[in-house]
Kinemage of the C-alpha trace (Angstrom):
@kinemage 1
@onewidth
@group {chain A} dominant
@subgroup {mainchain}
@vectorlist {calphas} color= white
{ca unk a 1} P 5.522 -175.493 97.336
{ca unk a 2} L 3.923 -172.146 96.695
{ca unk a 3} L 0.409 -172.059 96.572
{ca unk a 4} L -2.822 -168.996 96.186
{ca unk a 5} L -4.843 -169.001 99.217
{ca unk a 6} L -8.545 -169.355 98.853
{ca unk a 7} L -10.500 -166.584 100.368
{ca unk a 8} L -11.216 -168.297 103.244
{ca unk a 9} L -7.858 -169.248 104.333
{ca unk a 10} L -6.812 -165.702 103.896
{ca unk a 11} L -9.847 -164.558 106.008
{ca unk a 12} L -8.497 -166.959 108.488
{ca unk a 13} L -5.008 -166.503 108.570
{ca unk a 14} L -6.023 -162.461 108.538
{ca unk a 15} L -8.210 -163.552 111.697
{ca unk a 16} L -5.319 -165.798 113.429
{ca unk a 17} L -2.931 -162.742 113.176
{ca unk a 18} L -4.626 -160.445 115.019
{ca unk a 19} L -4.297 -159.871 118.481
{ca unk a 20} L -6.707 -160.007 120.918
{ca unk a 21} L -8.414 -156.843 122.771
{ca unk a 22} L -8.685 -156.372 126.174
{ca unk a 23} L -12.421 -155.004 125.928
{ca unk a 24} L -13.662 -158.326 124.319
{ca unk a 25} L -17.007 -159.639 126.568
{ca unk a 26} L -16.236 -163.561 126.709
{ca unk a 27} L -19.483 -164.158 127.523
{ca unk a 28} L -20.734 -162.853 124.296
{ca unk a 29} L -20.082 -165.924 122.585
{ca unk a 30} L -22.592 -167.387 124.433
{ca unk a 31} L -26.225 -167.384 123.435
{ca unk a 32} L -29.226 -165.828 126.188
{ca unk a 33} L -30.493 -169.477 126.366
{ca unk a 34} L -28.089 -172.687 126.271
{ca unk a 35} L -28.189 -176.465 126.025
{ca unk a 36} L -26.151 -178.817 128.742
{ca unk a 37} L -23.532 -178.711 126.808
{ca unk a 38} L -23.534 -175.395 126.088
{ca unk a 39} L -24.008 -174.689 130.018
{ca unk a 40} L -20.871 -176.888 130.678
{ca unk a 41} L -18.632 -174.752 128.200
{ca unk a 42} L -19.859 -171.437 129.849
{ca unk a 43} L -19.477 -173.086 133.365
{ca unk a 44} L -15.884 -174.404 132.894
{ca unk a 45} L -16.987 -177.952 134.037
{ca unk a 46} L -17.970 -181.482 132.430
{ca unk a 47} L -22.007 -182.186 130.812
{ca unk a 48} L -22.261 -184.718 133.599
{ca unk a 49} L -21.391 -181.986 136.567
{ca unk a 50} L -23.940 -179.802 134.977
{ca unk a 51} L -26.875 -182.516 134.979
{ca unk a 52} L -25.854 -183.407 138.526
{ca unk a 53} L -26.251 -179.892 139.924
{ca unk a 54} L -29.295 -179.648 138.022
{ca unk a 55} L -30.603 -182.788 140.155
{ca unk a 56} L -29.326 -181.616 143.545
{ca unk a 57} L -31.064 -178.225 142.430
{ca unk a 58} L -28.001 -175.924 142.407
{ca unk a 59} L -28.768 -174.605 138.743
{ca unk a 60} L -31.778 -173.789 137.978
{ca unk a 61} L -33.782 -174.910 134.886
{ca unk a 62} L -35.278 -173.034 132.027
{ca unk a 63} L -37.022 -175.369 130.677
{ca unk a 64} L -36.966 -179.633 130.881
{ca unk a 65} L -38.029 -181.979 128.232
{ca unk a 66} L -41.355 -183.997 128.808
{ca unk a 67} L -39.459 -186.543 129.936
{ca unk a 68} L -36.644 -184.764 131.189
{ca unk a 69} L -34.580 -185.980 128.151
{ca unk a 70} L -32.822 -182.224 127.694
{ca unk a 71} L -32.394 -179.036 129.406
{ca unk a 72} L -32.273 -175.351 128.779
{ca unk a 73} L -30.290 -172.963 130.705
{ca unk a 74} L -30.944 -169.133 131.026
{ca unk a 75} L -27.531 -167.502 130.651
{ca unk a 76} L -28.076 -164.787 133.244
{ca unk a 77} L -28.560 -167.491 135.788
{ca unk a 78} L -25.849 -169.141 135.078
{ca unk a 79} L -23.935 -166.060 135.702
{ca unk a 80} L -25.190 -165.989 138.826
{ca unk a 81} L -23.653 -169.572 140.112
{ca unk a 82} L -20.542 -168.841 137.115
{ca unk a 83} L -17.354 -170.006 139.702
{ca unk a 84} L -19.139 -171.780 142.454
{ca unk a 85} L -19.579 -174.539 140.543
């Protein structure tokens, strides 16, 4: 069954088909600031590993909530600990 392809599937197939380069920075798909899970993605380990390093003090914190409900995480310190996790 042939079919048009919207725009966006085209954009996406067009995307899917091309290779990859070598000078690509993975890290720039990571915002300056970042949320636990955000943290764990960039870390390569579970949300749960992240808030117990956070509690033995092996991360350090950009900012907690009031009640220490959520966390922030400067990206340039997490490159710092990035592997020795």
């Amino acid at each position: 069954m042939d079919y048009d392809a919207t725009p966006a599937q085209e954009r996406l197939i067009a995307w899917a088909e091309t290779p990859p380069t070598q000078d690509r920075d993975p890290d720039a798909d990571f915002p300056d600031m970042m949320n636990t899970e955000q943290a764990a993605q960039y870390l390569g380990v579970a949300p749960c590993t992240v808030r117990r390093r956070v509690n033995e003090g092996k991360i350090p914190l950009a900012r907690r909530g009031s009640r220490g409900q959520w966390h922030r995480f400067y990206k340039k310190d997490l490159q710092a600990i990035k592997g020795g996790i």
